[in-house]
C-alpha positions as CSV (number, residue, x, y, z in Angstrom):
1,X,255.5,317.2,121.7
2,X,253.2,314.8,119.8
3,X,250.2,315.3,122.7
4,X,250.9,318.9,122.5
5,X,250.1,319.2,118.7
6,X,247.3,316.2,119.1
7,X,246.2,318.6,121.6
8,X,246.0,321.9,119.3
9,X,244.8,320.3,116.6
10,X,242.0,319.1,118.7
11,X,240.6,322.4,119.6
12,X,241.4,323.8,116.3
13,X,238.9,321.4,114.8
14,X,236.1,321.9,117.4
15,X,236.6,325.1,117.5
16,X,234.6,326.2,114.6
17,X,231.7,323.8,115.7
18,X,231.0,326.2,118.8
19,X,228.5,329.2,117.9
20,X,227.1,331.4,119.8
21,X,225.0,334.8,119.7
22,X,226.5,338.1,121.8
23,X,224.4,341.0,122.8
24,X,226.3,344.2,123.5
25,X,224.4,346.1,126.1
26,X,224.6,349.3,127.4
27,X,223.2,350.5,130.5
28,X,222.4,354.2,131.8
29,X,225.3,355.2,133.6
30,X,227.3,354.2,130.2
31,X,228.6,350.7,131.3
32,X,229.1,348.1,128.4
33,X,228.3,344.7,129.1
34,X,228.2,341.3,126.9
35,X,225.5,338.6,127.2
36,X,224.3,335.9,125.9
37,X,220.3,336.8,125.6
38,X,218.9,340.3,124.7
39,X,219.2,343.0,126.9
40,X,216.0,345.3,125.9
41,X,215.0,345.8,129.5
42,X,215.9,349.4,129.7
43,X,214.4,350.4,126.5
44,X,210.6,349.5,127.9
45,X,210.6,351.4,131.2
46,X,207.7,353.5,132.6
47,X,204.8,352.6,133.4
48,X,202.3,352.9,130.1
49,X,199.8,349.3,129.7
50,X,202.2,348.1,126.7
51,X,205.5,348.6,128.8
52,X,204.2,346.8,131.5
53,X,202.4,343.5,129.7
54,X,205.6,343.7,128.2
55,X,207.5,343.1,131.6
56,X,204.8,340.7,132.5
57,X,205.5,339.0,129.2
58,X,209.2,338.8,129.9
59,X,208.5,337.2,132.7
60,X,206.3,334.4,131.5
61,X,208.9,333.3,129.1
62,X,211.3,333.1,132.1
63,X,208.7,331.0,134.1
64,X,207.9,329.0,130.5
65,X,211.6,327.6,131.1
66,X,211.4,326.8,134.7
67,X,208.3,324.8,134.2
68,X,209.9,322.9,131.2
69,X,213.2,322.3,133.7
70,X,210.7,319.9,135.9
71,X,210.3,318.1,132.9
72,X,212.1,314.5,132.9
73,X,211.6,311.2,132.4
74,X,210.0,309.4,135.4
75,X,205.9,310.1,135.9
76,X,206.9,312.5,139.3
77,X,208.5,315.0,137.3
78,X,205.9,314.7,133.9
79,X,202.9,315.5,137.0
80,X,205.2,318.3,139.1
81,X,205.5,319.6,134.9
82,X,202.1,319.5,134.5
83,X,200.7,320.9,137.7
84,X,203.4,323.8,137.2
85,X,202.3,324.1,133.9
86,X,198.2,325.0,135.1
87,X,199.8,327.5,137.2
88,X,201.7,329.1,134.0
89,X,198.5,328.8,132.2
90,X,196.4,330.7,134.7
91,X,198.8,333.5,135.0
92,X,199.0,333.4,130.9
93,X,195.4,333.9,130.3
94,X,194.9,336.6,133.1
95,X,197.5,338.4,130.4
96,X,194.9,338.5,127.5
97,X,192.7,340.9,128.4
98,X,195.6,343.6,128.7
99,X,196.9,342.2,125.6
100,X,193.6,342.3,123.6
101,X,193.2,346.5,124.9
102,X,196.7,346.8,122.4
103,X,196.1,347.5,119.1
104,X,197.4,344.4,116.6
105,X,198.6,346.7,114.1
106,X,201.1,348.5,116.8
107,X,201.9,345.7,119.2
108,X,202.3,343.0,116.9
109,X,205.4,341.4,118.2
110,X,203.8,341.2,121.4
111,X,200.7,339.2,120.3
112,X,203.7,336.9,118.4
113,X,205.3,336.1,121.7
114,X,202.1,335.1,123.2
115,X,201.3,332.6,120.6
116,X,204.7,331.5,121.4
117,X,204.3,331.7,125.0
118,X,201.5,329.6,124.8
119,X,203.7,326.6,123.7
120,X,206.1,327.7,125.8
121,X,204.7,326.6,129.1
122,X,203.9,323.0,127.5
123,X,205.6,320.1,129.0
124,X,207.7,319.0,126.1
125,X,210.8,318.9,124.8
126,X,210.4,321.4,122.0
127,X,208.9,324.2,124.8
128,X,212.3,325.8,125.3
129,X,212.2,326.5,121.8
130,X,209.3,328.5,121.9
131,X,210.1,330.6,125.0
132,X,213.3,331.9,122.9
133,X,211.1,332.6,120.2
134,X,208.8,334.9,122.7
135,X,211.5,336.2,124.0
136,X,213.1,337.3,120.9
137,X,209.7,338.4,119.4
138,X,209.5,341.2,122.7
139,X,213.3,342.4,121.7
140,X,211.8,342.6,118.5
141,X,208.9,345.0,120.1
142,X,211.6,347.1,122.2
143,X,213.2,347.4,118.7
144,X,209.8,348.9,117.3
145,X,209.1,351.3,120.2
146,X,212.6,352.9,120.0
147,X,212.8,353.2,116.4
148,X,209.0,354.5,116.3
149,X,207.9,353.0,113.5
């Protein structure tokens, strides 16, 4: 009985420590799903130069991750980080040129997330940090384009 309430009281106390942020999406067909990360995928489609350096985007703060996972703590893994990382940079500067044809004043979230993208690719500990912050700085675009503004 005394484990039991231990037990409880436990997860009572921790439970308030756990924090998380939910995304409701919604797809086409009217199915509603829940989700940890943003979900502005469908909002961006076609196949205009914004909507698809956005994609391209999107998909360099996914790769930004994957080169900071090869990150860890013995030289192999801080040289297979860094060689991944010239690849990421490559790719990331072929992205300016389409980037620098959008107009600042419209596409500013996007020209945010590349700043951030640009520390995101980085082989350090902070870099995952950043990729969020591109990520969330393209939602933030998607946000723009529906509303209009």
């Amino acid at each position: 009985m005394k484990l039991g309430f231990l037990l409880v009281l436990c997860l009572c106390v921790q439970a308030p420590l756990v924090y998380a942020e939910v995304y409701r999406c919604l797809s086409d067909d009217g199915h509603v799903s829940y989700g940890d990360v943003p979900c502005p995928q469908r909002y961006l489609s076609g196949n205009s130069q914004g909507a698809n350096l956005w994609r391209a985007l999107r998909l360099m703060a996914s790769e930004g991750l994957k080169v900071n996972a090869k990150l860890g703590p013995d030289i192999y893994s801080i040289m297979a980080c860094l060689d991944e990382s010239t690849r990421y940079y490559s790719k990331l500067d072929a992205l300016e040129t389409p980037l620098s044809k959008l107009s600042l004043a419209q596409h500013s979230k996007m020209y945010d997330a590349m700043e951030y993208l640009r520390v995101c690719g980085e082989c350090r500990v902070s870099a995952p940090h950043y990729c969020e912050k591109a990520t969330r700085s393209l939602y933030q675009e998607t946000q723009v384009r529906v509303s209009g503004r």
